[in-house]
C-alpha positions, 0 to 999 in steps of 0.5 A, spaced: 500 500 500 502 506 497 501 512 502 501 519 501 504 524 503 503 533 503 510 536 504 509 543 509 515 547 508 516 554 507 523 553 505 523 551 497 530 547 497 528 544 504 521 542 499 524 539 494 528 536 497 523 532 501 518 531 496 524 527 491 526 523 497 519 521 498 517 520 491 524 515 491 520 510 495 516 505 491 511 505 499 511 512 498 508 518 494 507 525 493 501 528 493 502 536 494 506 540 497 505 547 500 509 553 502 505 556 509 501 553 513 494 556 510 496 553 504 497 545 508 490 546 510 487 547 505 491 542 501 489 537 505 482 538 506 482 537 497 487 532 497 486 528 502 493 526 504 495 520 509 500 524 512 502 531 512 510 533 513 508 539 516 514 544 519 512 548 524 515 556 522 511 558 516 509 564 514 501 565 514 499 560 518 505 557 523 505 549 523 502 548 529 495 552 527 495 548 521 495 542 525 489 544 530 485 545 524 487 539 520 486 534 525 479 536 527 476 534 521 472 528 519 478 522 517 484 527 518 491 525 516 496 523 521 501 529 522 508 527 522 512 535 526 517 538 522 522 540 529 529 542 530 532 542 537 530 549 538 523 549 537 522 545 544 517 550 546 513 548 540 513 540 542 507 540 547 503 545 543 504 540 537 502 535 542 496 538 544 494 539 537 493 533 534 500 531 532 502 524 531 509 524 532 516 528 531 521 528 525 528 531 527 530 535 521 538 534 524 537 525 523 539 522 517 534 522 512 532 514 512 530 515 519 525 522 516 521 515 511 521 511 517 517 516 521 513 518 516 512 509 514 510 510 522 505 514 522 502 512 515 501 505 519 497 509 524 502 508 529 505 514 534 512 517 533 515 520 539 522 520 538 525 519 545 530 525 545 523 529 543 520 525 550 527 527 555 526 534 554 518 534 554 519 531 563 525 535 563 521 542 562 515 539 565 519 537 572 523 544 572 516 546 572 514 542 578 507 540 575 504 538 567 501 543 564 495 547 564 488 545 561 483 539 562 485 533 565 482 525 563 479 522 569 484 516 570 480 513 575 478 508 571 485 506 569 488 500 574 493 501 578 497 496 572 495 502 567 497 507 570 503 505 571 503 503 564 501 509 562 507 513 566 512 508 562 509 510 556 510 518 558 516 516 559 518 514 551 519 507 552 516 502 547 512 497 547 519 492 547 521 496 552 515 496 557 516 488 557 522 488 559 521 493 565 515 490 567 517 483 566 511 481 561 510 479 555 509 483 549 502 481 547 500 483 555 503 490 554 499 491 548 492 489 551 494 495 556 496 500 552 490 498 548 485 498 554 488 506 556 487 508 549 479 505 550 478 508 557 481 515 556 478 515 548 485 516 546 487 516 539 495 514 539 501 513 543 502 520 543 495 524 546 497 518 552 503 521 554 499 529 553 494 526 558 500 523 562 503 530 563 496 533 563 494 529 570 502 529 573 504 521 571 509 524 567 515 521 570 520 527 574 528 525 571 
């Protein structure tokens, strides 16, 4: 199955650049590019991409509102973040507006179609550096951030303490070393938060986690 993907950049080459390396993969396609963030939103609304490679400074409309918008209507595609280290301040914003995932522009560009494979499989991508710095800025803090909390009284003791691994980057490989069970037993708890806590992905759990304080301090 191919999946297609819009490219949101302001910056031309950096645009060209991805759209050929995405139209090299056999799996993988083009389906428009944009160049502002009110561009992406349109574009996605008429093309219907599964992915949306969306950077976060863009003129008109910047990549976070794009990706607000996007996601809130019907069957919306996934949105992969566009992100450098020094956008840290955007990552929880991102977050909150419905990204499913990072990709650092400073990794090697094999890892920018593994990310986009990731999330066009429905999958959530937070890359664990992206993780380390989120409970970092939180734990400076002394709290998760403002805004409405799940009710997570409806999770076991067992799922909370998934969910606060999960808030803490590990996969599901990892869960079940740390937890010492096996892995079919680590999805049916994630997949039981999801449900309880009407989650789409990895990615709103571990803004629910931040929300409700399970984050993990370092």
């Amino acid at each position: 199955m191919t999946a297609s993907v819009l490219v949101a950049d302001d910056e031309a080459l950096l645009r060209t650049a991805f759209a050929a390396l995405i139209e090299a993969e056999e799996d993988l396609r083009v389906a428009g590019e944009a160049g502002d963030g009110k561009q992406a939103v349109e574009l996605a609304a008429r093309l219907s991409p599964d992915v949306v490679l969306m950077d976060v400074r863009m003129p008109v409309m910047d990549g976070i509102e794009a990706t607000r918008l996007i996601t809130r209507t019907p069957c919306p595609p996934r949105v992969l973040i566009l992100t450098t280290f020094d956008l840290d301040k955007y990552v929880f914003e991102a977050l909150r507006a419905g990204a499913s995932g990072f990709a650092l522009k400073s990794r090697p560009l094999d890892e920018l179609l593994s990310a986009i494979r990731v999330v066009a499989e429905g999958e959530a991508l937070l890359a664990p550096s992206v993780t380390r710095r989120l409970i970092a800025h939180f734990s400076r803090a002394g709290k998760g951030p403002a805004g409405g909390s799940r009710d997570l009284t409806r999770l076991t003791e067992r799922e909370r303490e998934v969910l606060s691994l999960v808030a803490r980057g590990l996969s599901n490989a990892e869960l079940a070393d740390t937890l010492h069970v096996s892995l079919p037993t680590v999805k049916t708890h994630v997949s039981r938060i999801l449900t309880k806590l009407g989650a789409r992905d990895r990615t709103q759990l571990v803004v629910f986690a931040y929300e409700a304080g399970l984050a993990p301090a370092l």
